[in-house]
PATINU-502072 format. One line per field, with one value per residue (C-alpha): residue in one letter; y, z, x. Coordinates in pm, 1 decimal. Each point is the difference from the previous one (the first is absolute). Layout:
! PATINU-502072
residu (a, ...)
Y (Y, ...)
Z (Z, ...)
X (X, ...)
! end
This chain:
! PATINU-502072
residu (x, x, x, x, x, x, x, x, x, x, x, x, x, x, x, x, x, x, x, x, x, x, x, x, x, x, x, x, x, x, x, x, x, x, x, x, x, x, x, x, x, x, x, x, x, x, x, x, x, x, x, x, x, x, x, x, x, x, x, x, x, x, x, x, x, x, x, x, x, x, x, x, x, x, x, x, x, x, x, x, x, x, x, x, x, x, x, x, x, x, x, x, x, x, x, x, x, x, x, x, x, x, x, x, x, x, x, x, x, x, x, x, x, x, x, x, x, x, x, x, x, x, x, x, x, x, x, x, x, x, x, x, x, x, x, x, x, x, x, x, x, x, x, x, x, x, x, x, x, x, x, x, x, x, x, x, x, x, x, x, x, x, x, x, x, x, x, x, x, x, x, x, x, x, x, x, x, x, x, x, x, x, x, x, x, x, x, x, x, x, x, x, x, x, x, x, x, x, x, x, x, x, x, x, x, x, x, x, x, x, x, x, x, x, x, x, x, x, x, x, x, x, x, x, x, x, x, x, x, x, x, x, x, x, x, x, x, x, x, x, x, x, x, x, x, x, x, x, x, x, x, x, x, x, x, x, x, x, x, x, x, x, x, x, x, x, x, x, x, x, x, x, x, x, x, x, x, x, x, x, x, x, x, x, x, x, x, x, x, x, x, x, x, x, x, x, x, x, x, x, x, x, x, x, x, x, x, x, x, x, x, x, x, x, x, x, x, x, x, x, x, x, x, x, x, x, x, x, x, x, x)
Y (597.7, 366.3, 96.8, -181.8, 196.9, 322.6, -45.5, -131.4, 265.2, 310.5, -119.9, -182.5, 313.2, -193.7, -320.1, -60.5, -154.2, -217.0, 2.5, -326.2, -64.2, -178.7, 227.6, -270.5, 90.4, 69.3, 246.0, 341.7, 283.3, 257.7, -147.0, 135.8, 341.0, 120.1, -133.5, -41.9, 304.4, -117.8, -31.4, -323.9, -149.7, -226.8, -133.3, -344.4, -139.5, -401.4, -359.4, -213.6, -257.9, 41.6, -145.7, 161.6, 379.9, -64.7, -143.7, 324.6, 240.4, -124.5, 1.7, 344.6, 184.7, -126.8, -136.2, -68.5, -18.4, -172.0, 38.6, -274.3, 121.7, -86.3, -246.0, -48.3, 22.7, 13.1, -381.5, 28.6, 18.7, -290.0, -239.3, 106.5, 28.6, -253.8, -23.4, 317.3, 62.4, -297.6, 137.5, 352.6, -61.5, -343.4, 41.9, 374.8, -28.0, -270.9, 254.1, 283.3, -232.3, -181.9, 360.3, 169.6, -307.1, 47.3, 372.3, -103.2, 271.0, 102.4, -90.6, -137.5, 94.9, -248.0, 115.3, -302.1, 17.3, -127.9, -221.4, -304.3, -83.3, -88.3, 75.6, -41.8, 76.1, -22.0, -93.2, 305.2, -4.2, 8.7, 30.9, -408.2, -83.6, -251.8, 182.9, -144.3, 239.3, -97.4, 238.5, 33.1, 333.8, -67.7, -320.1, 153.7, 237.2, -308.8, -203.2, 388.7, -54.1, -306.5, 95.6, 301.6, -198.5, -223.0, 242.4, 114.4, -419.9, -51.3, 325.4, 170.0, 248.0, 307.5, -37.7, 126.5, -114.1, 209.7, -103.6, 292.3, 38.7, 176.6, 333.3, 280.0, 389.3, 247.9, -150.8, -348.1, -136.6, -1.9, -378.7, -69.1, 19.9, 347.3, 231.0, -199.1, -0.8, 406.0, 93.8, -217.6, 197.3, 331.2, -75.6, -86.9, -377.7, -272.7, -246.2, -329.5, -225.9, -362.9, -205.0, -8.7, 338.3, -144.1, -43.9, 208.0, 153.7, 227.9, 315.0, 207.1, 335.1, 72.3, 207.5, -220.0, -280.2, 227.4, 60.0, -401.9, -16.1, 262.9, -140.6, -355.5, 153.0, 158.3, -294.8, -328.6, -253.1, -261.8, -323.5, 182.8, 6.7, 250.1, 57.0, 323.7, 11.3, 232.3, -133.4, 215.0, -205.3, 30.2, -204.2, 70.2, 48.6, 251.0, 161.1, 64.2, 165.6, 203.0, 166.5, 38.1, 162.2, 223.0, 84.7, -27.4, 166.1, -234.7, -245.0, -157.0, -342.7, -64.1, 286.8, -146.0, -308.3, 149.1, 44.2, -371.3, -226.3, -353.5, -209.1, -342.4, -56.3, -87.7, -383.1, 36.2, 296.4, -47.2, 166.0, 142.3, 23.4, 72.4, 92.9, 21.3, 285.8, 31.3, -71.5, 350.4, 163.4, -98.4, 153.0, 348.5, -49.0, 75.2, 127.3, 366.3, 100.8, -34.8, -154.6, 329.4, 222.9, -267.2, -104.1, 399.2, 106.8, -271.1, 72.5, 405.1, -140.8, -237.1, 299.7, 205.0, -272.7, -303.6, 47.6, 22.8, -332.0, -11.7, -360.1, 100.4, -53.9, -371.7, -53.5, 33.3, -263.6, -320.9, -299.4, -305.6, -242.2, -345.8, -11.9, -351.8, 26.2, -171.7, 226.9, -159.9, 272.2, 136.3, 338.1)
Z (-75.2, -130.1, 331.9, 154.6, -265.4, 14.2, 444.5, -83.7, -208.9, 229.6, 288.2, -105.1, -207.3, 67.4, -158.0, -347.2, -58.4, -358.3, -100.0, -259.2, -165.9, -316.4, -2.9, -71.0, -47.4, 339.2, 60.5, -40.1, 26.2, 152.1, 333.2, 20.3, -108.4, 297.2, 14.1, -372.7, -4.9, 301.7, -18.4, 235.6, -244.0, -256.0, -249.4, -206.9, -236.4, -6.9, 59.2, 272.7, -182.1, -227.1, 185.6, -192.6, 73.3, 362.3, 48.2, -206.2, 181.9, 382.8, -157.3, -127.8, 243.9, 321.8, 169.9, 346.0, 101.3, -178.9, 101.0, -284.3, -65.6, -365.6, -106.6, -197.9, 347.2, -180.7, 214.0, -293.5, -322.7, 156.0, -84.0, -337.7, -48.1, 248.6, -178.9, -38.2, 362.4, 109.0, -237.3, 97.8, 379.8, 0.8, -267.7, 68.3, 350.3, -71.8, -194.1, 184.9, 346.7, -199.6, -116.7, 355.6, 181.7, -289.6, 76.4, 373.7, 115.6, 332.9, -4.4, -227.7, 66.1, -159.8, 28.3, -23.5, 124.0, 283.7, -309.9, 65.6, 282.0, -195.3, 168.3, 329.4, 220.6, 342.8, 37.8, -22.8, -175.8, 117.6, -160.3, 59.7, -144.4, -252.2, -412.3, -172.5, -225.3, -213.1, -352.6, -227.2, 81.9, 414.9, -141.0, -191.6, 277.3, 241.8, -246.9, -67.8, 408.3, 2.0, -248.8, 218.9, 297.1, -179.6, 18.9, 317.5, 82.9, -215.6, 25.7, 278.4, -232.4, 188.4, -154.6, 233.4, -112.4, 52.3, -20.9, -17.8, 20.7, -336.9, -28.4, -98.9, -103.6, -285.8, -297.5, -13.1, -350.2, -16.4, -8.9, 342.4, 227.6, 170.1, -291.0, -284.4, 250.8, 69.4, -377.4, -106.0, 215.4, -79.0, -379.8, 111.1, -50.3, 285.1, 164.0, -103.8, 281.7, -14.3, 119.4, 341.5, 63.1, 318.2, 7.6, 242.8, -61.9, 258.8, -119.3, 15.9, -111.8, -221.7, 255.9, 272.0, -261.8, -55.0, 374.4, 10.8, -255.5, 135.2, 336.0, -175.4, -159.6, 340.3, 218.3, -176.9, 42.3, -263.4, -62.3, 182.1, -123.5, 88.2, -11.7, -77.5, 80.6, 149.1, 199.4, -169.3, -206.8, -251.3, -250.8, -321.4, -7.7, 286.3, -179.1, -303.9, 199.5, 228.1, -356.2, -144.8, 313.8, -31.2, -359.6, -61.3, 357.2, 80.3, 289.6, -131.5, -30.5, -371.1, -133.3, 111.4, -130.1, -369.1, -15.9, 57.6, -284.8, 158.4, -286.3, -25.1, 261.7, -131.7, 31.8, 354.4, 260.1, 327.5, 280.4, 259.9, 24.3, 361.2, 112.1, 313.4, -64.6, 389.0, -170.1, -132.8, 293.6, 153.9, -200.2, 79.1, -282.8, 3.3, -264.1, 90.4, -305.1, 98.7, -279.7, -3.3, -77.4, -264.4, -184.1, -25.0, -139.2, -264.5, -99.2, -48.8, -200.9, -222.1, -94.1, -165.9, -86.0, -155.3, -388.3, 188.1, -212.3, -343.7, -13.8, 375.6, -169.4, -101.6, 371.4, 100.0, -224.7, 170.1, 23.9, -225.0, 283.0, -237.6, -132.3, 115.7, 236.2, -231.9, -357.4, -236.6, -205.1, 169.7, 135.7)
X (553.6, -3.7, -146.3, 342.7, 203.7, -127.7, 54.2, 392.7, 71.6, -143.3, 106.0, 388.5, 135.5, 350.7, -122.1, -80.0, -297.7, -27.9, -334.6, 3.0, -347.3, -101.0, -310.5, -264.8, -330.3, -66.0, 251.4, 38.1, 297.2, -244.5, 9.4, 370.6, -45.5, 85.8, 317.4, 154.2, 189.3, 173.0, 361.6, -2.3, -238.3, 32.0, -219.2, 78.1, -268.6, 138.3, -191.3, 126.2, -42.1, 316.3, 299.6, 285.8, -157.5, -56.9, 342.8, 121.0, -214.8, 92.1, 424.6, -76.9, -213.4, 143.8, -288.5, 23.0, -376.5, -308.6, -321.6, -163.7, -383.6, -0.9, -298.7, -302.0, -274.2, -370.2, -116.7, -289.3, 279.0, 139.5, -244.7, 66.2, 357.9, 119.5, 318.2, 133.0, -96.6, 248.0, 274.2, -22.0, -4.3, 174.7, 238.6, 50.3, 37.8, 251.2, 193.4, 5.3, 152.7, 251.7, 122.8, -9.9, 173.4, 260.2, 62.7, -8.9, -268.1, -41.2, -373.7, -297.8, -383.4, -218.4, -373.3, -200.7, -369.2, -276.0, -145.5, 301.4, -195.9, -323.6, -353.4, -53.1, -389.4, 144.4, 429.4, 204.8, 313.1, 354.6, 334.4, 13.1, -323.9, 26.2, -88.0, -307.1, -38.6, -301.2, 28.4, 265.6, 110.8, 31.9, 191.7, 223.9, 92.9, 28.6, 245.1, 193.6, 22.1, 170.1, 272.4, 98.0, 9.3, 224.0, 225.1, 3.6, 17.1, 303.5, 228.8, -146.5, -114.1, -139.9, -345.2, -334.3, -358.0, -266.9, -401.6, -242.2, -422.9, -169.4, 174.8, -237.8, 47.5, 130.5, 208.3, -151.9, -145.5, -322.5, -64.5, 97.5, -404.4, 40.5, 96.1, -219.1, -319.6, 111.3, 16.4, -294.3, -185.5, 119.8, -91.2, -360.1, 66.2, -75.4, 207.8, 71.1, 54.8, 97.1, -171.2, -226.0, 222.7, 5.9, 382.0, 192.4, 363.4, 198.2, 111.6, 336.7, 15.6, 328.1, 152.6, -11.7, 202.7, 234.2, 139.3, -14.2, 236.1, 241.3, -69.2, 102.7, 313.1, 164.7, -154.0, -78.5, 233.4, 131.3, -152.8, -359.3, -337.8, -172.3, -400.4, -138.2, -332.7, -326.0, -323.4, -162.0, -197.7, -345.3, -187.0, 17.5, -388.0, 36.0, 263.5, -181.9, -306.5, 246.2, 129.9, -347.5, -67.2, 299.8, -54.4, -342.6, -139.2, -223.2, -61.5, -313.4, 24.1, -226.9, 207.9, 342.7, -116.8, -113.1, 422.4, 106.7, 48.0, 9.1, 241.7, 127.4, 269.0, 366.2, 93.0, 123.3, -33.9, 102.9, -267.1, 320.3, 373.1, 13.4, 366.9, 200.9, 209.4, 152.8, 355.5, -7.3, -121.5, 269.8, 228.8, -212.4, -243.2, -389.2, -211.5, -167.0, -240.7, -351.9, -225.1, -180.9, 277.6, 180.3, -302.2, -99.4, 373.8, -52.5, -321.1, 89.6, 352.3, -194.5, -268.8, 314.2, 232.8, -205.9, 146.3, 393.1, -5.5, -74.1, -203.2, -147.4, -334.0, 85.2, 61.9, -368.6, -145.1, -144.2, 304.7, -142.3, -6.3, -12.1, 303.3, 189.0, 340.3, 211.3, 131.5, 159.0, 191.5, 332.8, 34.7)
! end
């Protein structure tokens, strides 16, 4: 989302772009440095999960755009904190369209993600495919889904869905694979890989995301779905000795191999989320960055930026993987 702000607000000086974040523990200010003095920024610390300061902020600030990319997103936390995953994304989401349709916006961008499809080996997914999403983040997304489309349904609401691959690059917490397996390394600590390792995710480099979404917000139509997804695809096995190769110089196998931790897998990890993603080519949409050139920008921002957050260290810690779905205390 910062990468989407940081685009809006260089290249829209005539728009005022509302940054709102509740800064979790995932997120941090330094990704907009470039753009905070910016007198077509805005920056509002606020939880979308209060209904009477949404309402407020959408009478007071005008809004006539939403681009909704607010959610708790770590699939391994999930298993954990079921509930406050469902209330954040569910109940949030839930919010934040009841407060738009209210203030009659021109258009609402509600990111979901390839994981409301659940696992697939061999079908590829389109924008019809039936969601079976199988952990309590993807379903939380999926259910947030339904709500929005509700909308849409019931007052024609101009609301556009969009479902998009892994996104990878600079100003991503450290828990999410590419960063935590980057840093880990760079601290002279191995990988630890679910699992077999063996299961395969397709990668989009931040950049590429972001001319999606513009793409979405001048093209997509209401009531759409869109897919945005990459073939470029790699194991998660194959990703950790690409990176080992990249940081460590090596290409021998026993030494690649002396930098993977093999750990318990989480409860449920699906092997592919193969996507169709010819709906946003046709709206002029392809992503551009080579893995090469992506995967080597990250690596050189993660060597000077790791500490940007101040738990970042937290964030590469092992996920308990035992802990049942169900929680019983509220959020």
């Amino acid at each position: 989302a910062s990468h989407v702000v940081v685009s809006l607000v260089k290249n829209y000086p005539n728009y005022l772009i509302i940054n709102l974040d509740k800064l979790d523990y995932c997120a941090s200010l330094k990704n907009l440095e470039t753009v905070s003095g910016k007198e077509n920024y805005k920056f509002i610390q606020g939880d979308i999960c209060e209904p009477d300061f949404i309402k407020q902020l959408f009478e007071t600030e005008k809004i006539d755009i939403v681009l909704h990319f607010a959610a708790q997103t770590h699939v391994d936390l999930s298993f954990w904190h079921a509930l406050e995953f469902t209330y954040v994304n569910v109940y949030g989401t839930n919010v934040l369209v009841a407060a738009a349709h209210e203030a009659n916006v021109e258009k609402f961008v509600y990111v979901s993600t390839d994981e409301v499809y659940g696992g697939s080996t061999d079908e590829e997914f389109d924008e019809s495919s039936p969601k079976r999403p199988t952990n309590p983040y993807a379903s939380s997304k999926a259910a947030a889904e339904c709500f929005v489309q509700s909308y849409w349904e019931r007052y024609q609401f101009p609301a556009v869905i969009t479902r998009s691959s892994n996104v990878y690059g600079p100003h991503q917490y450290p828990e999410k694979v590419i960063p935590k397996f980057i840093s880990l390394l760079q601290q002279n600590r191995k990988c630890c890989i679910h699992g077999s390792g063996l299961q395969r995710r397709n990668f989009l480099y931040a950049t590429d995301v972001v001319e999606a979404f513009l793409t979405v917000l001048k093209e997509g139509k209401p009531g759409e779905i869109y897919n945005i997804g990459t073939n470029f695809e790699m194991s998660i096995a194959q990703l950790a000795k690409e990176l080992i190769h990249l940081i460590k110089k090596t290409s021998s196998e026993s030494e690649m191999e002396h930098w993977m931790d093999y750990v318990k897998d989480r409860p449920t990890n699906d092997l592919r989320y193969p996507m169709n993603s010819e709906k946003m080519h046709n709206l002029g949409w392809r992503p551009k960055v080579p893995w090469k050139e992506g995967i080597m920008k990250t690596i050189e921002w993660y060597r000077e930026n790791f500490h940007n957050w101040k738990n970042s260290e937290k964030a590469l810690e092992p996920f308990p993987v035992t802990e049942p779905f169900a929680q019983l205390s509220s959020p």
